[in-house]
Structure formats: C-alpha cells, structure tokens
Backbone as CSV, one residue per row, in Angstrom:
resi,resn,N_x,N_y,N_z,CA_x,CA_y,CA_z,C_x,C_y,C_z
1,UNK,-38.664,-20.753,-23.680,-38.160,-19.402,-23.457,-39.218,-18.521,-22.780
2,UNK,-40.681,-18.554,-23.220,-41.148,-17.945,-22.605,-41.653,-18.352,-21.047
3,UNK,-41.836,-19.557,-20.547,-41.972,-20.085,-19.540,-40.545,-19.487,-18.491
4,UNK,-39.646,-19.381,-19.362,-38.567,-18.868,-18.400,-38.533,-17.583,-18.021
5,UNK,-39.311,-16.751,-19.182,-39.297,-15.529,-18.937,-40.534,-15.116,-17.633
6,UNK,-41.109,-15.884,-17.699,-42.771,-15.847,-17.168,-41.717,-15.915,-15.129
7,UNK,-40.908,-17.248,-15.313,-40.719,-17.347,-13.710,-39.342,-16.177,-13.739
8,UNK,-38.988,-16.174,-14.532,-38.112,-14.697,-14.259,-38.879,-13.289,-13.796
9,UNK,-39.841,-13.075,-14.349,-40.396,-11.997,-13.908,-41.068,-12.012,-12.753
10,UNK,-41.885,-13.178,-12.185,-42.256,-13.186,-10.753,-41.153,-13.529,-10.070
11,UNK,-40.425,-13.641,-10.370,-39.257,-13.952,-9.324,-38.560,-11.632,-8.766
12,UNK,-38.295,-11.453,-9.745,-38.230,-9.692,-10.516,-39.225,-8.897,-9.207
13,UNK,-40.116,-9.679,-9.883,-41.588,-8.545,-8.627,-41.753,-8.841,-7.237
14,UNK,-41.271,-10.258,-7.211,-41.430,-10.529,-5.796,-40.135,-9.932,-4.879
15,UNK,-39.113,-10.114,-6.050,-38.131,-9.148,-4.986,-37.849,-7.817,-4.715
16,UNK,-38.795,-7.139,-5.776,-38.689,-5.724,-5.582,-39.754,-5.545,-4.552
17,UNK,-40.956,-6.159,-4.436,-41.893,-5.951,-3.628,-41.042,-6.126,-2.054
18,UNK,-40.397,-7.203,-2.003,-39.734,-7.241,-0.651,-38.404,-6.330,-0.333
19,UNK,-38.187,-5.580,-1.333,-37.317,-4.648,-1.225,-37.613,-3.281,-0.823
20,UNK,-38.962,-3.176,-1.410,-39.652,-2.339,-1.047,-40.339,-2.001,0.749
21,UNK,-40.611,-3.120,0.928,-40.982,-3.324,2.162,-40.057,-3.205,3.524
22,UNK,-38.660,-3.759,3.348,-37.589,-3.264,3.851,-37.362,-2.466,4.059
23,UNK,-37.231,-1.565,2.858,-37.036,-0.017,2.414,-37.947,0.903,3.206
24,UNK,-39.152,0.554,3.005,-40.327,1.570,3.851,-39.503,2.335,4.949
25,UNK,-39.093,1.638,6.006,-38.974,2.233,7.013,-37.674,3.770,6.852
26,UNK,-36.584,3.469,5.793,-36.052,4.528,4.954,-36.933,5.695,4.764
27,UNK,-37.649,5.085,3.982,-38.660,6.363,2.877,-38.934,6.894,4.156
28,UNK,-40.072,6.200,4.977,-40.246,7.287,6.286,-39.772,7.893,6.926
29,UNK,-38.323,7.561,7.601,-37.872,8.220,8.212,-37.392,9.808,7.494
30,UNK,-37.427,9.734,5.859,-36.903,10.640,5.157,-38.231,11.409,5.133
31,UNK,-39.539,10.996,4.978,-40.709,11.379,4.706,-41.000,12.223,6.129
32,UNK,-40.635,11.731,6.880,-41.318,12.673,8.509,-40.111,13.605,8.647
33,UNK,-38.642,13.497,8.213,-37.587,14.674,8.482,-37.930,15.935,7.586
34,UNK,-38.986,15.619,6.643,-39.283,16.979,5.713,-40.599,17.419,5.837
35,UNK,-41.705,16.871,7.038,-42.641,17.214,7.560,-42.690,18.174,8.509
36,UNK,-43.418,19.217,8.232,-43.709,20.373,8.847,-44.155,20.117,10.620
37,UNK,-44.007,20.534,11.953,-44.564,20.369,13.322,-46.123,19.947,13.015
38,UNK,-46.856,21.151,12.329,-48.259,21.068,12.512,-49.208,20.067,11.574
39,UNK,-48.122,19.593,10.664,-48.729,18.416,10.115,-48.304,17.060,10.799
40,UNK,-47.540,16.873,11.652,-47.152,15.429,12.016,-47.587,14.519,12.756
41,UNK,-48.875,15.176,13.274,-50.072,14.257,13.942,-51.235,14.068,13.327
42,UNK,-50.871,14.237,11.783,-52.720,14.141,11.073,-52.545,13.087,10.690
43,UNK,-54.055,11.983,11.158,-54.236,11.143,10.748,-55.560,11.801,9.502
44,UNK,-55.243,10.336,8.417,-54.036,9.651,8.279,-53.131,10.507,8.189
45,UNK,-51.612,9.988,7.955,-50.481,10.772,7.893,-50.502,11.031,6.462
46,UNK,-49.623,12.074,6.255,-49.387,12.246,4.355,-48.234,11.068,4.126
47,UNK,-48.639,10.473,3.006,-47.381,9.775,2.311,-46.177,10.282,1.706
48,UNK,-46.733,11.967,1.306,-45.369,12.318,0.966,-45.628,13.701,1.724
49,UNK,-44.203,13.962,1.622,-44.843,15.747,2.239,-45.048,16.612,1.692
50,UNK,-46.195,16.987,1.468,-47.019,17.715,0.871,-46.282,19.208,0.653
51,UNK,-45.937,19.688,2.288,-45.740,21.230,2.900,-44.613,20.459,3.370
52,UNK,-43.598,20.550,2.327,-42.102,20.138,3.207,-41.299,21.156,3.534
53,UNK,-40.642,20.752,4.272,-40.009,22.077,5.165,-38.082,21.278,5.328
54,UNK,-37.491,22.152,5.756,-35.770,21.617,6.088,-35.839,22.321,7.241
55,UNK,-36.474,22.260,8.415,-36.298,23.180,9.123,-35.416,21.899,10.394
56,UNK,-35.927,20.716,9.947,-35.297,19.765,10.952,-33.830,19.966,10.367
57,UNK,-33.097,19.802,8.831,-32.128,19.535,8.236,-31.291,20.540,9.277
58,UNK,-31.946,22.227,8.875,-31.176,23.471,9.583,-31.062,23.255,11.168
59,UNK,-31.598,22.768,11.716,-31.911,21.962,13.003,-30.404,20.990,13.647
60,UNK,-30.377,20.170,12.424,-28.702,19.625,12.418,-27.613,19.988,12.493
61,UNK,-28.056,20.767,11.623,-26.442,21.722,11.003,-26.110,22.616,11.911
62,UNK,-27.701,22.793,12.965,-26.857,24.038,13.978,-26.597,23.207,15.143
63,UNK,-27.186,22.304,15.444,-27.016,21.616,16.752,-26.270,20.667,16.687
64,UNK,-26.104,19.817,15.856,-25.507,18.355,15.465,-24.779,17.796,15.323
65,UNK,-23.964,19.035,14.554,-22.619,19.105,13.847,-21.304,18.265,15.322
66,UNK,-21.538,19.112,15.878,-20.242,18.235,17.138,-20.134,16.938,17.523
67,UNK,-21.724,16.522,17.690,-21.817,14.815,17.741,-21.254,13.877,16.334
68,UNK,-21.978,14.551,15.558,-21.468,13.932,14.208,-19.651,13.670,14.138
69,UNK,-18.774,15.017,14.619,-18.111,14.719,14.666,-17.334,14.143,15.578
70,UNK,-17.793,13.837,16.183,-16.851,13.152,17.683,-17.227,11.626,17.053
71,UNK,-18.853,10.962,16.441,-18.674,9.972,16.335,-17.908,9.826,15.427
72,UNK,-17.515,10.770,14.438,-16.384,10.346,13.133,-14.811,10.063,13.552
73,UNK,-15.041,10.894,14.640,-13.229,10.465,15.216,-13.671,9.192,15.993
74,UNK,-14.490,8.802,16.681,-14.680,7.957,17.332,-14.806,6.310,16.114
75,UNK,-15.226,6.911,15.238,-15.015,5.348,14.446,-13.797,5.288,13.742
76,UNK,-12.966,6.842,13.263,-11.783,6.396,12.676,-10.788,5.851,14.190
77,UNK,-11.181,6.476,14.865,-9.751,5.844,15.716,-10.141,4.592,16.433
78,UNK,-11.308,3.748,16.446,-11.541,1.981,16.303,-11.186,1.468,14.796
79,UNK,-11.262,2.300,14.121,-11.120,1.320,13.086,-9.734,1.046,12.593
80,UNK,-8.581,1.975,13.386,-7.359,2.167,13.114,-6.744,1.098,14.587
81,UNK,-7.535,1.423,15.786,-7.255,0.227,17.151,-7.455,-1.127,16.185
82,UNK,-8.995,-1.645,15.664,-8.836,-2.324,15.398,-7.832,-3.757,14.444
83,UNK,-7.402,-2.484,13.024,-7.059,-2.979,12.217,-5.160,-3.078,13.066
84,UNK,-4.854,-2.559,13.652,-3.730,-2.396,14.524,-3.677,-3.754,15.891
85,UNK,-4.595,-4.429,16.216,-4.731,-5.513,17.301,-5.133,-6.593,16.279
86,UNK,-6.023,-6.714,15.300,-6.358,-7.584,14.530,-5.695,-8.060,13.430
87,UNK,-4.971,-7.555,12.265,-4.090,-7.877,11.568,-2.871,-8.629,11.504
88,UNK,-2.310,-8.411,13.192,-0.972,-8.823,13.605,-1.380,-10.598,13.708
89,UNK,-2.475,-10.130,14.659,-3.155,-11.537,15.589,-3.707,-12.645,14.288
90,UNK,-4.147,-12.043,13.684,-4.338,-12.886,12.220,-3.745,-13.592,11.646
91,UNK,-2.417,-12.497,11.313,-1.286,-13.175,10.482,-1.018,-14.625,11.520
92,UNK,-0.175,-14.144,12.749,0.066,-15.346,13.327,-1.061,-16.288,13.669
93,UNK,-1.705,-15.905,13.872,-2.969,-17.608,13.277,-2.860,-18.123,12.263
94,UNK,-2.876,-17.749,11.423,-2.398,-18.404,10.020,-1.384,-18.667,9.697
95,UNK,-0.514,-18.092,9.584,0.629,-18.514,9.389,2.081,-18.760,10.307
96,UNK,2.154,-18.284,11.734,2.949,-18.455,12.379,3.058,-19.576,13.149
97,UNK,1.182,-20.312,13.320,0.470,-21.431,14.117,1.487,-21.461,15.627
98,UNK,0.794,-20.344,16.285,1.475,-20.059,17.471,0.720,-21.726,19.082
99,UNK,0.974,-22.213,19.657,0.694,-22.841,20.516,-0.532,-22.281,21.058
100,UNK,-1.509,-22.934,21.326,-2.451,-22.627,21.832,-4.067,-21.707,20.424
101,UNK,-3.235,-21.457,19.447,-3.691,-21.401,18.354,-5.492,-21.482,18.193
102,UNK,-5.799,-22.504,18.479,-7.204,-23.136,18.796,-8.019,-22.494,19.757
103,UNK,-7.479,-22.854,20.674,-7.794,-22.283,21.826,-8.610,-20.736,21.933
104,UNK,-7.232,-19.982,21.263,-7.496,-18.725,20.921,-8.982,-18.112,19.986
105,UNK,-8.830,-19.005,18.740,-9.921,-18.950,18.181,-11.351,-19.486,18.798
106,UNK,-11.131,-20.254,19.587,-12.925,-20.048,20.361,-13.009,-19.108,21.345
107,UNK,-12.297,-18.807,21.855,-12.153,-17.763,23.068,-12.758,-16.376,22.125
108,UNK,-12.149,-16.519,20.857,-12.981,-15.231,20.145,-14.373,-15.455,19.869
109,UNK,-15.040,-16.641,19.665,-15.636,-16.930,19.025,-16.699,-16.731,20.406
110,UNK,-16.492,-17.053,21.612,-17.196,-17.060,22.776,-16.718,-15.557,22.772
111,UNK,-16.305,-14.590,22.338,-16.220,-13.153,23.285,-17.145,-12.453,22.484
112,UNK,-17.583,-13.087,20.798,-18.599,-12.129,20.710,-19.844,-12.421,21.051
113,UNK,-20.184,-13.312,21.709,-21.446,-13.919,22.290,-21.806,-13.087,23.450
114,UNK,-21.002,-12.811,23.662,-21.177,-11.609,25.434,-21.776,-10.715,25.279
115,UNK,-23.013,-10.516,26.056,-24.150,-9.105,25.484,-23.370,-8.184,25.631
116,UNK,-23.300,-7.045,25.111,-22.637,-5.984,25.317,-23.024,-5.236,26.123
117,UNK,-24.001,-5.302,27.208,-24.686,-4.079,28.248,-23.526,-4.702,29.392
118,UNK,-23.494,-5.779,29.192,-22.453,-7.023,30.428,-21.265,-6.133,30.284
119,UNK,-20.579,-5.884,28.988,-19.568,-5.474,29.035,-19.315,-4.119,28.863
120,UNK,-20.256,-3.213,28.956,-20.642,-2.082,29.325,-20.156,-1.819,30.359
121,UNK,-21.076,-2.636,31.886,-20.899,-2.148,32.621,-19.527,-2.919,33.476
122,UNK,-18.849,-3.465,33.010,-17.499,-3.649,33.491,-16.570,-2.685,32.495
123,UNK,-16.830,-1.984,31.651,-15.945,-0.997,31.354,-16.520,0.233,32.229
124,UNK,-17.212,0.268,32.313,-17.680,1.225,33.457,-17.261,1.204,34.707
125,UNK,-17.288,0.223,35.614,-16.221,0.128,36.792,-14.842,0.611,36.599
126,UNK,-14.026,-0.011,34.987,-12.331,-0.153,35.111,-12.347,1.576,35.012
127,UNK,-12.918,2.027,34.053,-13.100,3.344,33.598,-13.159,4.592,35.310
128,UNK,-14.088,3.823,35.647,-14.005,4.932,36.879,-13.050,4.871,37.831
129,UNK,-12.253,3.408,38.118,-11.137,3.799,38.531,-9.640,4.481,37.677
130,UNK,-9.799,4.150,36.467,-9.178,5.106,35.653,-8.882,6.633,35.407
131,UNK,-10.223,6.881,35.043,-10.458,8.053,34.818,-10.592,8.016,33.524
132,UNK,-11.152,7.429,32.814,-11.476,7.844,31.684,-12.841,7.790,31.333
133,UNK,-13.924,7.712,32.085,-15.694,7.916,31.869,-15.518,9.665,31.306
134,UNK,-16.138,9.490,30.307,-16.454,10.704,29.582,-15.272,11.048,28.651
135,UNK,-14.570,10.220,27.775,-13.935,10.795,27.125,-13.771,9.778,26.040
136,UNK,-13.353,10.131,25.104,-13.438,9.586,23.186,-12.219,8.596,23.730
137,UNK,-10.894,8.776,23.883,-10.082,7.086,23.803,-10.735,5.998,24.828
138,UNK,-11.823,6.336,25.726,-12.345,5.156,26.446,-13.061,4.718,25.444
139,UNK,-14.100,5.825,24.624,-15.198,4.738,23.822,-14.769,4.395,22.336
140,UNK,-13.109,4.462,22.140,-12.813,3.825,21.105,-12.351,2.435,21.697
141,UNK,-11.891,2.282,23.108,-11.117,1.176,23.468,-12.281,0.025,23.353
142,UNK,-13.759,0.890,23.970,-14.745,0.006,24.509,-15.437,-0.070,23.099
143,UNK,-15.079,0.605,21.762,-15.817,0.081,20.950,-15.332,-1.148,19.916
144,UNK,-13.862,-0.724,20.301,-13.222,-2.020,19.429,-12.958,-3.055,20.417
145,UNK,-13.824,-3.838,21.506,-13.713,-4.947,21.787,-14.627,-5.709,20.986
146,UNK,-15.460,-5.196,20.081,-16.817,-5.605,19.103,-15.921,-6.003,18.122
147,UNK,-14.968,-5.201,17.599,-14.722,-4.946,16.110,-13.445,-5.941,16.210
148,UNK,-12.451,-6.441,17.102,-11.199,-6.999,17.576,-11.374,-8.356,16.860
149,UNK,-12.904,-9.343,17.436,-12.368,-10.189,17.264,-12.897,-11.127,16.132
150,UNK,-14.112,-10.270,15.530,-14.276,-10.395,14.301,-13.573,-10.278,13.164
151,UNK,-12.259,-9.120,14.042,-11.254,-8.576,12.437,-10.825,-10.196,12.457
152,UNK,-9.917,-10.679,13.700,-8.732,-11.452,13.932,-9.401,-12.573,13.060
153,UNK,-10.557,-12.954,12.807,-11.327,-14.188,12.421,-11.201,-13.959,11.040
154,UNK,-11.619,-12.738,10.745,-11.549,-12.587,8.969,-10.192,-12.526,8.612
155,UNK,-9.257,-11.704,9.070,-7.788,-12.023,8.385,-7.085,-13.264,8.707
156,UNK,-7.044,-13.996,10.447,-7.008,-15.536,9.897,-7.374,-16.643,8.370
157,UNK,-9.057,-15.880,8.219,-9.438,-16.725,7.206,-8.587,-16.394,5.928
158,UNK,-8.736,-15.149,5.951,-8.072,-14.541,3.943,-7.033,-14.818,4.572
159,UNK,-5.596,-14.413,5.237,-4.641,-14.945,5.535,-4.105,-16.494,5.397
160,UNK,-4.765,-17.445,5.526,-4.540,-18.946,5.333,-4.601,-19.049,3.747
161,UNK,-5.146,-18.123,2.916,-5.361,-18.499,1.367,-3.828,-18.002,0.848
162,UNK,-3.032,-17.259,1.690,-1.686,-16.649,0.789,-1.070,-17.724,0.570
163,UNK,-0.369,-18.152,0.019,0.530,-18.960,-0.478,1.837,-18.692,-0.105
164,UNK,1.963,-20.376,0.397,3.054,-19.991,1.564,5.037,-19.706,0.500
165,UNK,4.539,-19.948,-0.478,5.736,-20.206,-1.165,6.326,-18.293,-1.113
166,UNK,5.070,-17.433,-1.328,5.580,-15.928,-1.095,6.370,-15.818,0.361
167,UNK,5.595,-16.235,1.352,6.460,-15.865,2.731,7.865,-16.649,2.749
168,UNK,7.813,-17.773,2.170,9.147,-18.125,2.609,10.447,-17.966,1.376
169,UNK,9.658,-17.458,-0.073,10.634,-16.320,-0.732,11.146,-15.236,-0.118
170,UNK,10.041,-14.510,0.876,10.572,-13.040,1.371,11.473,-13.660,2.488
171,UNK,11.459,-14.805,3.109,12.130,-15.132,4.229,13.700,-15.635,4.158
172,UNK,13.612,-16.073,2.463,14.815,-16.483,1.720,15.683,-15.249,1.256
173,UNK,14.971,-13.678,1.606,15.454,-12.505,0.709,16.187,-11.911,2.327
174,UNK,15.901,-12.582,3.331,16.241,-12.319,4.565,14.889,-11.195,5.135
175,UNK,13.962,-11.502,4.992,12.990,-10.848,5.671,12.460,-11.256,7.089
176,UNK,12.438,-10.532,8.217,11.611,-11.608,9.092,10.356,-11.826,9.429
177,UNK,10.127,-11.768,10.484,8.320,-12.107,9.952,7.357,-10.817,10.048
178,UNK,8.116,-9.863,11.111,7.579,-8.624,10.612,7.554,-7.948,9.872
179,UNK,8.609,-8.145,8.715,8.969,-7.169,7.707,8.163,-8.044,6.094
180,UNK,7.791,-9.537,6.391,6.920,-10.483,5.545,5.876,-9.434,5.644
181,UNK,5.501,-9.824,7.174,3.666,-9.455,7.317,3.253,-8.115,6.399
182,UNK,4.414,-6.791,6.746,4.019,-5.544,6.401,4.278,-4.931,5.004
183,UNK,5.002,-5.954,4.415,5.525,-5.728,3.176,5.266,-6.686,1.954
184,UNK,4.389,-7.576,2.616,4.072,-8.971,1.870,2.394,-9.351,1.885
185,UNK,2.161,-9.684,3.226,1.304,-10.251,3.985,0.350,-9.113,3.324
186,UNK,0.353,-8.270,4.288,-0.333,-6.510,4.576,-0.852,-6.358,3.231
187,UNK,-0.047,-6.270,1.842,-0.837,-5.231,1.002,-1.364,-6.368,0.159
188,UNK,-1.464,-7.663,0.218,-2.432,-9.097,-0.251,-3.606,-8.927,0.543
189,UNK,-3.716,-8.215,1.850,-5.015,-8.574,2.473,-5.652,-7.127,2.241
190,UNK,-5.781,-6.460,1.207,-6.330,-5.675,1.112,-8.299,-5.557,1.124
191,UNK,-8.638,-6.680,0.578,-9.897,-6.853,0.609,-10.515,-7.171,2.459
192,UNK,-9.606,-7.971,3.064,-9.804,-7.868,4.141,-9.491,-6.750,5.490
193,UNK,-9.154,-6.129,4.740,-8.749,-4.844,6.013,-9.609,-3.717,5.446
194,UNK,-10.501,-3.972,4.363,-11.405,-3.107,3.557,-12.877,-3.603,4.598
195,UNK,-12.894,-4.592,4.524,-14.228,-5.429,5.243,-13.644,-5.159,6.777
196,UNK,-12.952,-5.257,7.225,-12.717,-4.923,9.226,-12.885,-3.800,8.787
197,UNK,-12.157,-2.860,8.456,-12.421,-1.539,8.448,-13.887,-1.314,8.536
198,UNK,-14.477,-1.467,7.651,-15.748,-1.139,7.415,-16.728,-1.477,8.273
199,UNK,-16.956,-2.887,9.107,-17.853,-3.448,10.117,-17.260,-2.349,11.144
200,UNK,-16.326,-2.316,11.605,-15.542,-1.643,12.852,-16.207,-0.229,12.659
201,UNK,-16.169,0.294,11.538,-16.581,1.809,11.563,-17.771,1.693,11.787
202,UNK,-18.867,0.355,11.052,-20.268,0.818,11.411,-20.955,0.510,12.873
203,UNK,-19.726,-0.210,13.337,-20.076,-0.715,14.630,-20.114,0.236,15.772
204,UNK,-19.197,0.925,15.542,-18.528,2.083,16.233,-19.523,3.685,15.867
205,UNK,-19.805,3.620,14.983,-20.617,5.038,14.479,-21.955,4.235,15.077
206,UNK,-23.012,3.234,14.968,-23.948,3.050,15.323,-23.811,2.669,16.963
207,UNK,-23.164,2.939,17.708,-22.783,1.973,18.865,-23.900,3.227,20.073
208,UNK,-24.783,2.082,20.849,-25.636,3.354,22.051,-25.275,3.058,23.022
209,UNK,-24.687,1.421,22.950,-24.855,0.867,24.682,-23.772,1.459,25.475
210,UNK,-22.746,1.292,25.038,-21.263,1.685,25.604,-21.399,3.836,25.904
211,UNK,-21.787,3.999,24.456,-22.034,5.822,24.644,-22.619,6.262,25.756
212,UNK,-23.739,4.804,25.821,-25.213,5.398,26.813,-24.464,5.252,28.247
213,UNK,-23.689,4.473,28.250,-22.918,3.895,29.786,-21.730,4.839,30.204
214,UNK,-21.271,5.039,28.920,-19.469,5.406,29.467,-19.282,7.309,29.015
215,UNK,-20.606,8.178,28.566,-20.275,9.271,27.958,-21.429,10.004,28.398
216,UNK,-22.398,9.648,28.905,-23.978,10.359,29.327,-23.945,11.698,29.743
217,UNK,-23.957,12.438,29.550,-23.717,13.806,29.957,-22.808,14.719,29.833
218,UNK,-21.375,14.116,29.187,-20.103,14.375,28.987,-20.284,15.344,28.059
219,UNK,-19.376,16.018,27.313,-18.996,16.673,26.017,-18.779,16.049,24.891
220,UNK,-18.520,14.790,25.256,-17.666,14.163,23.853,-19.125,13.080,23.668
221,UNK,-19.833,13.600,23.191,-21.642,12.219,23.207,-21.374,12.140,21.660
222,UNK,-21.790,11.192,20.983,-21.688,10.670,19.550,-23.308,10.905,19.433
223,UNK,-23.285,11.076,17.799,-24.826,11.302,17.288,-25.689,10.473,17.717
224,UNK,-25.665,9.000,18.175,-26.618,8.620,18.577,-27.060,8.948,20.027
225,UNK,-25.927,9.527,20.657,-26.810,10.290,21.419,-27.313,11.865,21.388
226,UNK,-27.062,12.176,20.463,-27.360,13.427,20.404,-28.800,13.595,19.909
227,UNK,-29.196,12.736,19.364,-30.506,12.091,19.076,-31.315,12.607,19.985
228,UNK,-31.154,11.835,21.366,-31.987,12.189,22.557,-32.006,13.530,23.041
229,UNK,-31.118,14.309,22.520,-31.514,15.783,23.043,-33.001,16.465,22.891
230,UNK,-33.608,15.974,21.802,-34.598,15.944,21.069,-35.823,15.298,21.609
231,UNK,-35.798,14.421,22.784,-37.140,13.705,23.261,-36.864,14.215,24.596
232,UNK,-38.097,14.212,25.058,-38.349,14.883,26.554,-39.408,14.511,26.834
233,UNK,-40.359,14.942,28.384,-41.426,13.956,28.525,-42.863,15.332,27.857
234,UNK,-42.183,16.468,27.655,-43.403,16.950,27.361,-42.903,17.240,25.817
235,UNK,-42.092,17.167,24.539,-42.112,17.535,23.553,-41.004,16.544,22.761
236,UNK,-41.398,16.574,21.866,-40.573,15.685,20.990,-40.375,16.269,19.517
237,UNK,-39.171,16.479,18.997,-39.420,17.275,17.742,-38.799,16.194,16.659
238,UNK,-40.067,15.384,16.077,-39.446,14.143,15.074,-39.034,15.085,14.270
239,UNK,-39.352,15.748,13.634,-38.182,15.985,12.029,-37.345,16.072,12.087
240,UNK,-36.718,16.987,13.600,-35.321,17.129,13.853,-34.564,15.415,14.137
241,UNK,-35.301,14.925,14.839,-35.095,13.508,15.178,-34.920,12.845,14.027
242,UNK,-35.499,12.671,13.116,-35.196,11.631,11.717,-34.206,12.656,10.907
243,UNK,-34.414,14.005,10.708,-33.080,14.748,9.888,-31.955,14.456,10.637
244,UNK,-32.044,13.962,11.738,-30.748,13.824,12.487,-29.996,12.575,12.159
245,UNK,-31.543,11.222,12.005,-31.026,10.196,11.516,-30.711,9.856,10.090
246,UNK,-31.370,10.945,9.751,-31.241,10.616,7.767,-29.524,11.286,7.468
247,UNK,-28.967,12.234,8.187,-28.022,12.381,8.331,-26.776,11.686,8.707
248,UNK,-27.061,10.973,10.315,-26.020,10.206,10.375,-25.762,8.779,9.489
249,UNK,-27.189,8.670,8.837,-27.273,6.727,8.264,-25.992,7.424,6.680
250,UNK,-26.159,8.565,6.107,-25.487,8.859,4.845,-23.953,8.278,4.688
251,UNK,-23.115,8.848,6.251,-21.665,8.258,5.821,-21.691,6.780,6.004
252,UNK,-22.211,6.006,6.768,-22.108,4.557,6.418,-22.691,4.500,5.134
253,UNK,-24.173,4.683,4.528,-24.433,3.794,3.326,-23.368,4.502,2.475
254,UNK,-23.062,5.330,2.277,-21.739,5.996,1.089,-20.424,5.484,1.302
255,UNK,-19.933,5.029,2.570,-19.164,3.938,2.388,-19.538,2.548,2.139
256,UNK,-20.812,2.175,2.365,-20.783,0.664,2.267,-21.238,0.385,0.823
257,UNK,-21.611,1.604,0.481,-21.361,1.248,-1.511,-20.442,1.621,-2.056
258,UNK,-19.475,1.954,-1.545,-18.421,2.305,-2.450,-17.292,0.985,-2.015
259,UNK,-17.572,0.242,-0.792,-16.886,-0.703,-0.487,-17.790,-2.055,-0.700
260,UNK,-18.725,-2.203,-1.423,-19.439,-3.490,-1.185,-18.076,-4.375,-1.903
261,UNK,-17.330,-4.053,-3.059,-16.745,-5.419,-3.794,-15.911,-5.728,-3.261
262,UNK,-14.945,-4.905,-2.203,-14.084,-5.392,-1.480,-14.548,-6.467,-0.287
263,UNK,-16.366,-6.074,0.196,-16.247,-6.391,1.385,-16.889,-7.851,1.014
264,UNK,-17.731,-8.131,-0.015,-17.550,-9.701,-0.741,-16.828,-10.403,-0.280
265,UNK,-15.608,-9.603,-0.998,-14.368,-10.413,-1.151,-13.833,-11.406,0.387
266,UNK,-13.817,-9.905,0.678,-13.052,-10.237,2.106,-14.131,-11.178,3.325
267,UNK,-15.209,-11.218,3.329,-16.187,-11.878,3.584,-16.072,-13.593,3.399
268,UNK,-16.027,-13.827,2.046,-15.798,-15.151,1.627,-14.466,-16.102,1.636
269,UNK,-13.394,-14.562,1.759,-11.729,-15.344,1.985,-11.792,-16.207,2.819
270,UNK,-11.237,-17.619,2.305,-10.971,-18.755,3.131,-11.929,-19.976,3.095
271,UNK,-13.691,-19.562,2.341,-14.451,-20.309,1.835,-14.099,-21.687,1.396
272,UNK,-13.444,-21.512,0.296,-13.023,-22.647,-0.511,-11.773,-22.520,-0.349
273,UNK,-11.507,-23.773,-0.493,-10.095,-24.171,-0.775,-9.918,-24.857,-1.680
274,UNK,-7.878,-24.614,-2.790,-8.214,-24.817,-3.424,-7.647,-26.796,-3.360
C-alpha cells in the first residue's frame, strides 16, 4: 500500500508540474494584461503585477466590443451552416449507404489535409467575382469548409452505433427517412452535434487565415483581428493586446467546460463495437 501510494504521488507531481508548464503561457498572458505601460519593459519582468492596472480591460470594452461581436455571429452562424450540411450527410453515410459512400469519406478525409492559406486564397478569387470580400456570410461559408467535414465524420461514426431496429420501427409507423432522421436519428445524436458544434465554434472564433484574406480592412473584422489594431511599427500596447486576448479565450474555455462530457462522448462514438 505504501509503495502504491509512493508511485501515486510522483505520478500527482509530475502531472501537475506539466500542467503547470502548459499553463504558464495563460498566467502570462493574464499577468502582462494587468501590467501597467511603464512597467512592461523591466527586466527582470515582475511575476505578478505588482502596480496592476485594468486600463487594457477598459481598453476592450471601449474598442473591442464590435469585433467580439461579429466573431460571435460569425461562429454561431458556422456552427448552425455546419451542423445543417453535416448531420444530413452523416445520417446517409450510415445509414442510407448511398453509392459511392467510400469514396466520399476519403475525399473528406483528403479535404482536411489542404492548408488553409491554399484555400484562402481561392475563396478569395470566387469571392471577388461575387461580391462578397468583406462581409460575415462569406467568412461563415469560408469558415465552415474546416468545420463540414469533420462534423460529417463524427456523426457518420455516432450514427452507425443507432440501432437499426429504431429506424425501421419509425419506418414501419410510416415515417420516411426525413422525418426518421429529425425525429429519431437527430435527438440520439445529441452528444454529437454537442462536439461539431463546439470544434466549429472554436474553429470559427479562433480562425486568422480566411479573416486575414477575405475581411482586411472591412467593417465586419473578428477579434482576432482586432488584435492588430494594437501593433504598429512604432508602438505596441501589450496589455491592451493580451486583455484583448484574455477576453476573447473566456467564451470558448466557458463553453468547452461546460461541454467537455458531451464532447467525450461524441468523440469516441463508433470506437467500439458492440
């Protein structure tokens, strides 16, 4: 017992120590957003802030606020494209086993391999003959080509675990396959439309390449670019810069803990079989 306790506890320290270390770059960024201008070049630096100030926080709240929200519409309305192109495409992978079936699934599997600056700048061409460079439904279209085909892969997977004896009860009640999927299918894959949801939003709220390509100067810029308002070649104001980021990182980690057990779930659907 005590030998067990002995490798339990270095096991305990070694992972908090590496948790810690991870973490650092957190603490700092929180540690320099409450640092005063005239302290932020003393070496050494302070570890904590001594003379803390919110002047970056007030900094946000007056400047910020619009990016913040454009990226919030900008991830709810991918995460609503997504779960709307991905769910359907799912079901029938799994259960409809449409022709070509296979096929389909590497074609996803090869589309998220594609750097995204590549596909940047071919939404950038279609866009300018469009007309849509500089506006929020281009960089939801261009953000859920990320989020599309990762959903279609995860609800394929949890989708193949339903049991087929439910669909072809609802099909025996005279249901057809759309009225299965949305009334059957749909509220079983709840753990999985919890997990797309959630990648899609963080994909979409953290997203620079597509913003940096398809919105640069526009009105509608998402917080990560609003970021850069803040660096220039003669001044740089970090506190505002990290209060900006300690700000936007809050609505993802407050969703991704309030969704970790769903997103388990939905993560592992299709693992085992039984």
């Amino acid at each position: 017992m005590t030998r067990r306790t002995g490798r339990t506890w270095w096991k305990t320290a070694l992972g908090l120590l590496l948790t810690a270390v991870m973490l650092f770059p957190v603490y700092w960024m929180l540690n320099v957003s409450l640092t005063p201008d005239r302290d932020m070049r003393k070496t050494p630096p302070d570890l904590f802030p001594a003379h803390g100030t919110l002047d970056g926080y007030r900094t946000v709240l007056h400047e910020q606020l619009p990016y913040l929200g454009t990226s919030l519409v900008i991830g709810l309305g991918t995460v609503a494209l997504t779960i709307a192109l991905s769910a359907p495409a799912g079901y029938a992978l799994a259960k409809l086993r449409p022709r070509g079936g296979g096929t389909l699934n590497f074609v996803l599997l090869a589309a998220q391999m594609i750097p995204g600056i590549i596909m940047a700048m071919g939404f950038y061409t279609i866009y300018l003959q469009l007309g849509l460079l500089q506006s929020v439904p281009g960089l939801i279209v261009a953000d859920s080509t990320l989020a599309v085909p990762f959903g279609v892969l995860i609800f394929t997977a949890f989708m193949s675990g339903i049991p087929g004896e439910l669909l072809q009860a609802a099909k025996t009640d005279g249901a057809g396959a759309l009225r299965t999927f949305w009334s059957v299918v749909l509220p079983m894959s709840r753990n999985a439309v919890v997990t797309v949801s959630l990648f899609a939003f963080l994909w979409s709220w953290s997203d620079f390449v597509f913003a940096g390509t398809l919105v640069t100067g526009g009105a509608h810029e998402p917080i990560t670019l609003g970021i850069y308002h803040y660096i220039g070649n003669n001044n740089q104001e970090w506190n505002a810069i990290m209060a900006t980021a300690v700000v936007a990182s809050l609505p993802a980690a407050v969703i991704l803990v309030l969704a970790q057990r769903y997103v388990a779930a939905g993560v592992t659907a299709g693992a085992v079989k039984d």
